[in-house]
C-alpha positions as CSV (number, residue, x, y, z in Angstrom):
1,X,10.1,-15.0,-3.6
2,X,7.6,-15.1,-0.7
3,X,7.4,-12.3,2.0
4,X,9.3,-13.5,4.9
5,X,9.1,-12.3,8.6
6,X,13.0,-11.8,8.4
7,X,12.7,-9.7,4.7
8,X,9.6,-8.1,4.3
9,X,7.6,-8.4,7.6
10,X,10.6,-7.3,9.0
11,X,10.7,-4.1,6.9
12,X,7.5,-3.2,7.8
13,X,7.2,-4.0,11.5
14,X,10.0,-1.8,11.8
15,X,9.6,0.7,9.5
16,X,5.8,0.9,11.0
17,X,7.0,1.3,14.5
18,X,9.9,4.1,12.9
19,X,6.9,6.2,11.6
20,X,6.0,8.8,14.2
21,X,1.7,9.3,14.3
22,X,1.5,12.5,13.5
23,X,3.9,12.6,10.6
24,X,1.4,10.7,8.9
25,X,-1.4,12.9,10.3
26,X,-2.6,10.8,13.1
27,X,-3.9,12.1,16.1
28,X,-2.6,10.9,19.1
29,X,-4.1,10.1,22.2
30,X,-3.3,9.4,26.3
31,X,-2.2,6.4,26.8
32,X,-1.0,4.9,23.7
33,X,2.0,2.7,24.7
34,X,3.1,1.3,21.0
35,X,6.0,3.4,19.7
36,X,5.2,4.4,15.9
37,X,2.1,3.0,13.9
38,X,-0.4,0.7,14.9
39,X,-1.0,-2.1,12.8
40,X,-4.3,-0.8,12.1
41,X,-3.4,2.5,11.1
42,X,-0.9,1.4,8.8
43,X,-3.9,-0.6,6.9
44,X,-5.9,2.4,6.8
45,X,-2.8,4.8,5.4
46,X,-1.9,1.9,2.9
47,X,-5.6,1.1,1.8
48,X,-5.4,-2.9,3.0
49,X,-7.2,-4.7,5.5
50,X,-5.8,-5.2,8.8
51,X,-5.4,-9.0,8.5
52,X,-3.9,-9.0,5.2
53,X,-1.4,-6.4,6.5
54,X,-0.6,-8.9,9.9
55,X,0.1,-11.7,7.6
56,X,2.5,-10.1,5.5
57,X,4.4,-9.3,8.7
58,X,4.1,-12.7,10.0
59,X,5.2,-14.2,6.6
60,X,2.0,-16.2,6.1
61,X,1.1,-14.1,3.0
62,X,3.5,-14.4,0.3
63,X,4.2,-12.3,-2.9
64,X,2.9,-8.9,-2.4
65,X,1.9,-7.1,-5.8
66,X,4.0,-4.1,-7.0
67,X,1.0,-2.1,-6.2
68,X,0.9,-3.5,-2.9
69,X,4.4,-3.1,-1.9
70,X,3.8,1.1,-3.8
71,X,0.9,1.5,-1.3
72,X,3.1,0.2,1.6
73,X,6.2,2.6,0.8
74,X,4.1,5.7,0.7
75,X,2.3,5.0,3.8
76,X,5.2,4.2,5.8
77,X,6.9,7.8,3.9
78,X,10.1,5.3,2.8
79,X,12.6,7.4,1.1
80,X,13.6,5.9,-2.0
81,X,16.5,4.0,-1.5
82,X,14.0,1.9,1.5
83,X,11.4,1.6,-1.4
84,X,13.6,-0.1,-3.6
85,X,15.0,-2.2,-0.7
86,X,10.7,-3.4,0.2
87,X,10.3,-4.3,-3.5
88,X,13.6,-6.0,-3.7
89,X,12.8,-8.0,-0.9
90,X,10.1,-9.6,-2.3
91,X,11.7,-10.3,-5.8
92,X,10.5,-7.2,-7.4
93,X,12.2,-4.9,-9.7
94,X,12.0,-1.2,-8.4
95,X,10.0,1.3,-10.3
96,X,12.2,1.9,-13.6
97,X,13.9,5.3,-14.8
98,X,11.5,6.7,-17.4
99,X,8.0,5.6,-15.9
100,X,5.7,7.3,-13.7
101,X,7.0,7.8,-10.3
102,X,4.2,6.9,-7.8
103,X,6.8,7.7,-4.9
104,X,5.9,10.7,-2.3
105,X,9.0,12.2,-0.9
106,X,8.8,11.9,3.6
107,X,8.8,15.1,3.2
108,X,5.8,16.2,1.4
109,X,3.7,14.1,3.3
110,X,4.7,15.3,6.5
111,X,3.5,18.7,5.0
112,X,0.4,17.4,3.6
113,X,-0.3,15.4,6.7
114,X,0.2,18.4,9.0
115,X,-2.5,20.7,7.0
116,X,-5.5,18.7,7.8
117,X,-8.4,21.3,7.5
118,X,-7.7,21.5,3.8
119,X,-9.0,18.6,1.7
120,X,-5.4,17.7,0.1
121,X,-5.1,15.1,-2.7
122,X,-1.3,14.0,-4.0
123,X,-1.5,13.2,-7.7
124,X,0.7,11.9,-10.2
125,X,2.6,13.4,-13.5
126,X,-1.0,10.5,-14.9
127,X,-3.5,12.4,-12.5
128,X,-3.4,8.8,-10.4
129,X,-4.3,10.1,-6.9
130,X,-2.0,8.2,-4.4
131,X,-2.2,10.3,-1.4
132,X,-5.0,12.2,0.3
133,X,-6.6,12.8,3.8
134,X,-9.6,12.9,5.8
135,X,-10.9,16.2,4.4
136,X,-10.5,15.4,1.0
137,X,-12.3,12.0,1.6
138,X,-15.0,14.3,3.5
139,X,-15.2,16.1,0.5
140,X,-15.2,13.9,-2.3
141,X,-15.9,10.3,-0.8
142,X,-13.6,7.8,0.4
143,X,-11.0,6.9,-2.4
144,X,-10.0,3.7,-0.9
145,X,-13.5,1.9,-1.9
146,X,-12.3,2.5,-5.4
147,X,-10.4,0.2,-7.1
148,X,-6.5,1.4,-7.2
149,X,-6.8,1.1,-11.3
150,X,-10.2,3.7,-11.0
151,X,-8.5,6.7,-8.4
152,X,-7.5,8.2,-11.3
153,X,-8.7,12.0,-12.4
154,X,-8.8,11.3,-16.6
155,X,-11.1,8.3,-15.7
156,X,-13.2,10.0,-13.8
157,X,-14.0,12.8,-16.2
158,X,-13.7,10.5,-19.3
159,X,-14.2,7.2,-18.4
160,X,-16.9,4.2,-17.9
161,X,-15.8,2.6,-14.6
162,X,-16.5,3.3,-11.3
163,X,-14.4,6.4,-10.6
164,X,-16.5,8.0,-13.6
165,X,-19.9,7.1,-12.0
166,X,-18.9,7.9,-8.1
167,X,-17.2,11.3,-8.9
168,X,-19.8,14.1,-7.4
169,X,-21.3,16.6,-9.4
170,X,-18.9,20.4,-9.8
171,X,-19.1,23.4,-12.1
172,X,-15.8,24.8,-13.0
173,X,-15.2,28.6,-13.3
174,X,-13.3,27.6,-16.0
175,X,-15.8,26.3,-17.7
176,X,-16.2,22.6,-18.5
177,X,-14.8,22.4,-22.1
178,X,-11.1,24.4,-20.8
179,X,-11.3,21.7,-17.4
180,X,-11.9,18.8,-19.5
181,X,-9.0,20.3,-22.1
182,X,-6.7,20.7,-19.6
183,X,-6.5,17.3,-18.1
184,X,-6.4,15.9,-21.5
185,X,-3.4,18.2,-22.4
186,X,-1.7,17.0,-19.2
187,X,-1.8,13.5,-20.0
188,X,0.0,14.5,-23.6
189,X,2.3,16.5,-21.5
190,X,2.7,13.3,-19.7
191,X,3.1,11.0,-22.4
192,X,5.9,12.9,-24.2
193,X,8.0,12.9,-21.3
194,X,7.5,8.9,-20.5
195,X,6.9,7.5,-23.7
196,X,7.9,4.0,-21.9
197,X,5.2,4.1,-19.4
198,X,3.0,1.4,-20.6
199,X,0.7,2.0,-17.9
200,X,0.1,5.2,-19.0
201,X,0.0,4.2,-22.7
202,X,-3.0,1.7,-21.5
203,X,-5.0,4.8,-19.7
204,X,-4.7,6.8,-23.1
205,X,-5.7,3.6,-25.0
206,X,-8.5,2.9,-23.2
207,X,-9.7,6.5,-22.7
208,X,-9.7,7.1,-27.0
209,X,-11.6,3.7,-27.1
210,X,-14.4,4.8,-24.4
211,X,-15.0,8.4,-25.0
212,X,-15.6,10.5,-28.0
213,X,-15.0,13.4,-25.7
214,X,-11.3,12.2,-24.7
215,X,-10.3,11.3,-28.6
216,X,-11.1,14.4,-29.9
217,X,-9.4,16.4,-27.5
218,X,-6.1,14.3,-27.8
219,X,-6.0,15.2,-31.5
220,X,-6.8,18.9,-31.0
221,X,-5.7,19.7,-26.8
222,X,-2.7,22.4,-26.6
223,X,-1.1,23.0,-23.6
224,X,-3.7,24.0,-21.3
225,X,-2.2,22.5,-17.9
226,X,-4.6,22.1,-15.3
227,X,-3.5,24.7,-12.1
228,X,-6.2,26.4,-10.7
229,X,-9.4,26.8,-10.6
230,X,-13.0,27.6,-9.1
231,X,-14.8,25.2,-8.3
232,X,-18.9,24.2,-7.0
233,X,-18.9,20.9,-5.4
234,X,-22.4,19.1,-4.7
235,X,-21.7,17.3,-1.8
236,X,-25.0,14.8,-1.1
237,X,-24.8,15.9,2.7
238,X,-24.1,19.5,2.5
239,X,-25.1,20.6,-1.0
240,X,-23.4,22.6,-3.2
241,X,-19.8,24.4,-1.7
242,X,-18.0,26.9,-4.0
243,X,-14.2,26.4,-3.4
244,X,-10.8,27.6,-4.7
245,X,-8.8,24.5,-6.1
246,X,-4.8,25.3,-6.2
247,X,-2.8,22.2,-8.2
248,X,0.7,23.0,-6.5
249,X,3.9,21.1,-8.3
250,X,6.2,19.4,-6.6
251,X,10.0,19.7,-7.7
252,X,12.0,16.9,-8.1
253,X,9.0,14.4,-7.9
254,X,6.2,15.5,-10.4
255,X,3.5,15.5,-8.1
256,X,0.3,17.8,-8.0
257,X,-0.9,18.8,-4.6
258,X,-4.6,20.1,-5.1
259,X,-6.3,21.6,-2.3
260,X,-9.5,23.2,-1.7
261,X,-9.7,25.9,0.2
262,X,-12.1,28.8,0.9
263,X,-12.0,32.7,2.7
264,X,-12.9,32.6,5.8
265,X,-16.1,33.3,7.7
266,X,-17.7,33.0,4.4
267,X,-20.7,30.4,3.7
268,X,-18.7,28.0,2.5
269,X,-16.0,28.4,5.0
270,X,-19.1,27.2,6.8
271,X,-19.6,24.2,5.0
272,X,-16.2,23.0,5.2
273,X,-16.1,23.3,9.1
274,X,-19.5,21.3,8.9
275,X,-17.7,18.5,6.8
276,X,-14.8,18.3,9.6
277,X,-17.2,17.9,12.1
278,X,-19.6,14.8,10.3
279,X,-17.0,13.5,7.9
280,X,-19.2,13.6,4.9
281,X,-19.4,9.9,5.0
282,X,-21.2,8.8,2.1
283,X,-20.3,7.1,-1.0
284,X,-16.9,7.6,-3.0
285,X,-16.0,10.1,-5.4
286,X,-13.3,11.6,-7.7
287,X,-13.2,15.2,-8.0
C-alpha cells in the first residue's frame, strides 16, 4: 500500500502540527507562526531528510519501511494505539507481542526532552539507542550519521562496523572486563525474555561470529546488568571528562535512560558547560 496524502501524510501533517516544540525539546523562538513542528524539525527528531519527509506527506513517496514509520512514531511521541494506526496505514503489521519494543512512551520523552544539560540516551531491552539529544550527541558524536542497524551499544563494544570504529575512547571504573560482561549478560537477559525476536537473534549471531571477546562471554556472562557506572570519556575537542553514567529503567516499557552527569563546579562540570556552548561537533560515536 503506498503512503497517501489522505493515510499517512495525513497522519503526519497533523500529528506534526499536534506536537508542541518544546515537548520534543525544541527551543522556541519570536515569531514562529506554524502551530506544532516544522517540517524540518520533524526530519531532524526522526533522523530523515527534509525532502524525503515532504514527500511522504504529499504522497509522492510510497511504502515507508517499518524502520521508517518506528523513527516517525517516536519523534512525533505517538502513543501506541497512533503507532499501530501509522504502520497500519501503510500496510504494515504493528510491532508483535513478544519482540523488542522500540516504542518511547509521550511521556518519557517529554522528560528526557525537558533535561537538556544532561547528555540523555533512550535504549532498548537490545541496547539499540532510539532516542537521545543534543548533549549526548555533544558528547558522543552525532548518532544519526550512523546507520540505524550500527546505533546499537553490543556493536559498538563488540562489533566490526561502523558503530565499533566511531565509538570514542572511555575507561570504566568498573573496569573493562565487568563493562564488557555486563552488556553481554544483558543481551542474555534479553534473549530469554524474547526468544522470538529475530532481530535480536541476528545481533547475537553476528556478534559470536565477529568477536572472540563476545562468544566467550555468552558461554560464561552471569547476571551482571549494566546500571551504573564511572566513566572517562576522550572527547577529540575537549579531552578526557570523568562522568557519572546512571542506566535508569523504565516500567512498563523496558527502556534504559543513561545519563551523564557530573558535581558541580568541578573540572568536568567545566567541560560539560564547554560542550553546550560548541556542540562538540565532530565525528560520530557510540558510548
Amino acid at each position: 500500500m503506498a503512503a497517501s496524502r489522505s493515510g499517512f501524510g495525513a497522519l503526519l501533517h497533523a500529528w506534526r502540527d499536534r506536537l508542541s516544540p518544546a515537548d520534543a525539546g525544541i527551543t522556541v523562538t519570536d515569531g514562529r507562526r506554524a502551530p506544532g513542528l516544522r517540517r524540518e524539525e520533524l526530519a531532524q527528531l526522526a533522523g530523515l531528510s527534509v525532502d524525503y519527509v515532504l514527500r511522504l506527506e504529499q504522497g509522492r513517496a510510497t511504502n515507508p519501511s517499518a524502520q521508517v514509520v518506528s523513527a516517525l512514531a517516536r519523534a512525533l511521541q505517538l502513543s501506541r494505539a497512533e503507532r499501530d494506526r501509522l504502520y497500519r496505514s501503510v500496510g504494515l503489521l504493528p510491532p508483535q507481542d513478544g519482540t523488542i519494543s522500540t516504542h518511547v512512551p509521550p511521556g518519557v520523552q517529554r522528560l528526557a526532552a525537558r533535561l537538556g544539560d544532561v547528555p540523555i540516551g533512550l535504549f532498548t531491552a537490545d541496547w539499540t539507542l532510539v532516542w537521545w539529544n543534543t548533549m549526548w550527541s555533544a558528547l558522543h558524536g552525532d548518532p544519526s550519521a550512523l546507520p540505524a542497524t550500527e546505533r546499537n551499544l553490543a556493536r559498538a563494544v563488540f562489533g566490526n562496523g561502523a558503530a565499533h570504529a566511531a565509538m570514542r575512547p572511555f575507561w570504566s571504573e568498573r573496569g573493562e572486563d565487568a563493562f564488557a560482561a555486563s552488556i553481554v549478560a544483558d543481551l542474555k537477559d534479553a534473549v530469554s525474555r524474547y526468544p522470538a525476536d529475530a532481530r535480536l537473534g541476528r545481533l547475537v549471531q553476528n556478534l559470536r561470529e565477529v568477536s572472540d571477546a563476545f562468544a566467550q562471554l555468552w558461554l560464561t556472562a552471569t547476571e551482571a546488568q549494566h546500571v551504573a557506572d564511572r566513566k572517562t570519556i576522550r572527547h577529540p575537542e575537549i579531552g578526557e571528562i570523568l562522568l557519572d553514567c546512571d542506566v535508569l529503567i523504565v516500567p512498563g516499557a523496558d527502556l534504559r535512560m543513561v545519563t551523564y552527569t557530573t558535581a558541580a563546579g568541578s573540572d568536568d562540570a567545566g567541560k560539560l558547560d564547554l560542550l553546550r556552548v560548541t556542540g562538540g561537533r565532530t565525528t560520530p560515536a557510540l558510548p
